[in-house]
ZAMARGU-4260 file (C-alpha; in steps of 0.2 Angstrom, whole numbers, plus 5000, padded with zeros to 4 digits):
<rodrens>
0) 5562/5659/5498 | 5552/5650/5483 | 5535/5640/5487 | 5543/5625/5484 | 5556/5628/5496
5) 5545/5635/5511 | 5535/5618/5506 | 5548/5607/5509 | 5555/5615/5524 | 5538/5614/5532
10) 5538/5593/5531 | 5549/5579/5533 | 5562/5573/5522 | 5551/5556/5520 | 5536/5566/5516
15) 5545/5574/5502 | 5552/5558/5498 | 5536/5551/5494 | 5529/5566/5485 | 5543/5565/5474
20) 5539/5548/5468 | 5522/5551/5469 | 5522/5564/5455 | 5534/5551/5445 | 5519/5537/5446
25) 5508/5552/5438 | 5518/5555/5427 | 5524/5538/5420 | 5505/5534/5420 | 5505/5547/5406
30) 5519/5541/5398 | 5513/5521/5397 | 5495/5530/5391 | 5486/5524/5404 | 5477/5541/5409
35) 5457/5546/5409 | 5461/5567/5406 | 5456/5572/5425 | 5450/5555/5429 | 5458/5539/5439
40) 5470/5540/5455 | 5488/5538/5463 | 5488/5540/5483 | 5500/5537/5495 | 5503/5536/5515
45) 5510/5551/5522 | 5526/5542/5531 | 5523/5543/5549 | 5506/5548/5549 | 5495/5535/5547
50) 5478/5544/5543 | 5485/5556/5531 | 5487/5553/5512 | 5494/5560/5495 | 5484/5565/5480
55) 5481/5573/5463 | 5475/5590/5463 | 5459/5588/5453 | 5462/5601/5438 | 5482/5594/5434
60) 5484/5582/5420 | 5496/5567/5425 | 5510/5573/5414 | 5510/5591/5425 | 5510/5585/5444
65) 5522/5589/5452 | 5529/5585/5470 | 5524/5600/5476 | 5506/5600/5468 | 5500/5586/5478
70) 5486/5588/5493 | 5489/5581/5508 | 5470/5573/5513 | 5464/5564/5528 | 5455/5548/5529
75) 5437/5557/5525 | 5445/5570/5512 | 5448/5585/5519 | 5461/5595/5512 | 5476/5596/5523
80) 5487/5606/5515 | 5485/5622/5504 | 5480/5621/5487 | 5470/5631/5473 | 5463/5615/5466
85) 5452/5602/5474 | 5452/5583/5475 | 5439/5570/5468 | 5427/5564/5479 | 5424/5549/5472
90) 5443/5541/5467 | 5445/5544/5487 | 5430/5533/5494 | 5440/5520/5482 | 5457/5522/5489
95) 5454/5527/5507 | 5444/5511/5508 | 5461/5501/5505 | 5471/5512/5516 | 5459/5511/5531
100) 5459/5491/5528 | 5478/5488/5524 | 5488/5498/5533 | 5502/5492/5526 | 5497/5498/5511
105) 5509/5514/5505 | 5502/5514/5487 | 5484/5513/5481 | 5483/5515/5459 | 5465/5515/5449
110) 5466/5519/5430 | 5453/5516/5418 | 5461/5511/5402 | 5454/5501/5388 | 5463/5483/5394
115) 5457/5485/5409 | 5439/5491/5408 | 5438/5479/5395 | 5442/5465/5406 | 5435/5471/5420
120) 5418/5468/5411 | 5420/5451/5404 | 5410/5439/5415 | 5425/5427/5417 | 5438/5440/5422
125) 5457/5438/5419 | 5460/5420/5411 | 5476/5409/5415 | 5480/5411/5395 | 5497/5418/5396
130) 5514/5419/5408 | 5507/5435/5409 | 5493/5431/5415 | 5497/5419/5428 | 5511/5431/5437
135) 5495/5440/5444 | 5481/5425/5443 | 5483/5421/5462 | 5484/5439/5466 | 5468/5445/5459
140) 5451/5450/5466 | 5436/5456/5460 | 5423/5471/5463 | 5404/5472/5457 | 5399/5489/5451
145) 5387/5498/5461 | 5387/5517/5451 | 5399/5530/5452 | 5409/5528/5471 | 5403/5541/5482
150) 5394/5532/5495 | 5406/5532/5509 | 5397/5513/5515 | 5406/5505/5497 | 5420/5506/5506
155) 5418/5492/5518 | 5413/5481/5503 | 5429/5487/5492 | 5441/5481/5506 | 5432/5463/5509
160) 5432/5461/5493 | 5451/5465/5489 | 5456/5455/5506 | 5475/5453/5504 | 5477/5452/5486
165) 5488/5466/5477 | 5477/5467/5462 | 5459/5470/5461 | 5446/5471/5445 | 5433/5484/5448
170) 5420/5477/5439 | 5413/5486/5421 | 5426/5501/5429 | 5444/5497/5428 | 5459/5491/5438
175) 5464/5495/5456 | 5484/5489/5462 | 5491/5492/5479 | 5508/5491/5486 | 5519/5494/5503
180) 5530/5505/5489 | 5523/5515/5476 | 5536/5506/5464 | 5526/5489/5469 | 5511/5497/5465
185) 5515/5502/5449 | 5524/5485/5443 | 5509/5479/5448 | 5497/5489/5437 | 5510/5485/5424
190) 5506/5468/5425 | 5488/5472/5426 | 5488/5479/5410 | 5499/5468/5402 | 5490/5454/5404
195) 5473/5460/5403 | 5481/5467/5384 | 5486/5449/5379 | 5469/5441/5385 | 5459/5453/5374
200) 5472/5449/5358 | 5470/5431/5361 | 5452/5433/5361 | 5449/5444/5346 | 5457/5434/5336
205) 5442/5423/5336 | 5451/5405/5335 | 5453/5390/5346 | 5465/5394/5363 | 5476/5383/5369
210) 5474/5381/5385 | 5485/5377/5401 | 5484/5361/5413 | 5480/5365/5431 | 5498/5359/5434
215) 5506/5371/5423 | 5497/5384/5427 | 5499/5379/5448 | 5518/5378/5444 | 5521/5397/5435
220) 5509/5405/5449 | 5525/5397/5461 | 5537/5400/5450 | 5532/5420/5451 | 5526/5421/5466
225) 5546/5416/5473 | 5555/5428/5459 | 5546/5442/5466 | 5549/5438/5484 | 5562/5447/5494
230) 5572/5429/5490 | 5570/5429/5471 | 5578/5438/5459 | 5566/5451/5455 | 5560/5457/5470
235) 5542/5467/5463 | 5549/5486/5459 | 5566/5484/5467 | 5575/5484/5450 | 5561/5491/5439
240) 5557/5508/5447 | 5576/5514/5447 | 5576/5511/5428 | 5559/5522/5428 | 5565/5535/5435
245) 5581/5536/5422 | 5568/5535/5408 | 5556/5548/5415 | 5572/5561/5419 | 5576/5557/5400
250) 5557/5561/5394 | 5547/5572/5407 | 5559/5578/5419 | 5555/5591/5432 | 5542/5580/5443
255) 5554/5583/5459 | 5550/5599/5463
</rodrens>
């Protein structure tokens, strides 16, 4: 019997489930460029087990995780599976802080990439510039900086400060998305980054913005926030991570094992 095999056997089907599209977030991370080499994190609730969590085995870049590569951690970061390779200390007091505070929350992401820093370091934040923009305005939260995130006690602040919201600025640091799916959670860094690439265009080019009205912009943060409700047509990661998957088996298969 291969590793892999004896792995599997030894969980349940929805643990392998989630691995499985765990190691595909990784790996379309790398695709979309979003990686920081070692650096940044993907977790995600172990189903049926509230306090246990997936994660990257610190010492794999994205584009080699596998489902079978990640460590299954507790709420403090002790290792609760077998693995040669450690976890990062820091990117956990980060993402167990949101899991602690949102148990609904299957999927916490944190990347690091230009856009996002970028933004994340502008006084003002995100700015209701673009449709972009707007489909996460409303969702959006922001974090202060306070040194590299290894004091267990940031995470208390970390959760107040992301409250309900999907989408949160770590400030001069990066992005931080979470989702009750990891499909939602990555539409959602998508977005993120999406936007916060526009804003920085639109700035740069050093002219006069036109700007919204309050209406407008209170009308397209409606407008969104129903299309990606269960009752609209676009129910956030439904329909997107399917087509994901179909790209990633087409350009970096062999995640699923």
């Amino acid at each position: 019997m291969s590793n892999v095999t004896q792995l599997r056997s030894d969980m349940s089907e929805a643990e392998w489930q989630t691995r499985v599209d765990l190691a595909a977030c990784y790996r379309l991370v790398d695709l979309y460029g979003w990686t920081d080499l070692l650096g940044t994190h993907l977790t995600a609730r172990v189903p049926g087990e509230h306090d246990s969590f997936l994660i990257n085995a610190y010492g794999m870049l994205f584009d080699e995780i596998t489902a079978s590569s990640l460590v299954k951690v507790d709420k403090d970061g002790n290792k609760l599976s077998e693995s040669e390779y450690d976890i990062n200390p820091a990117g956990f007091v980060i993402h167990s802080a949101v899991h602690m505070a949102r148990p609904e929350a299957g999927c916490v992401m944190h990347t690091h990439t230009a856009a996002g820093v970028a933004v994340s370091s502008l006084k003002d934040g995100l700015q209701p510039y673009t449709q972009q923009a707007l489909t996460i305005y409303a969702n959006s939260s922001y974090h202060d900086f306070e040194g590299i995130a290894l004091n267990m006690d940031e995470r208390e602040r970390l959760a107040k400060d992301l409250g309900d919201r999907n989408i949160m600025f770590l400030r001069n640091h990066g992005v931080l998305t979470v989702g009750k799916t990891i499909a939602e959670a990555w539409v959602w860094m998508y977005r993120a980054e999406r936007a916060s690439r526009f804003q920085l265009a639109i700035q740069q080019a050093g002219v006069d913005i036109t700007e919204l009205s309050q209406e407008v912009i209170d009308t397209t943060i409606g407008q969104s926030a129903h299309s990606i409700s269960k009752d609209g047509y676009r129910p956030i990661g439904v329909k997107e991570w399917p087509a994901l998957l179909r790209k990633l088996k087409r350009e970096n298969p062999g995640y699923d094992v």
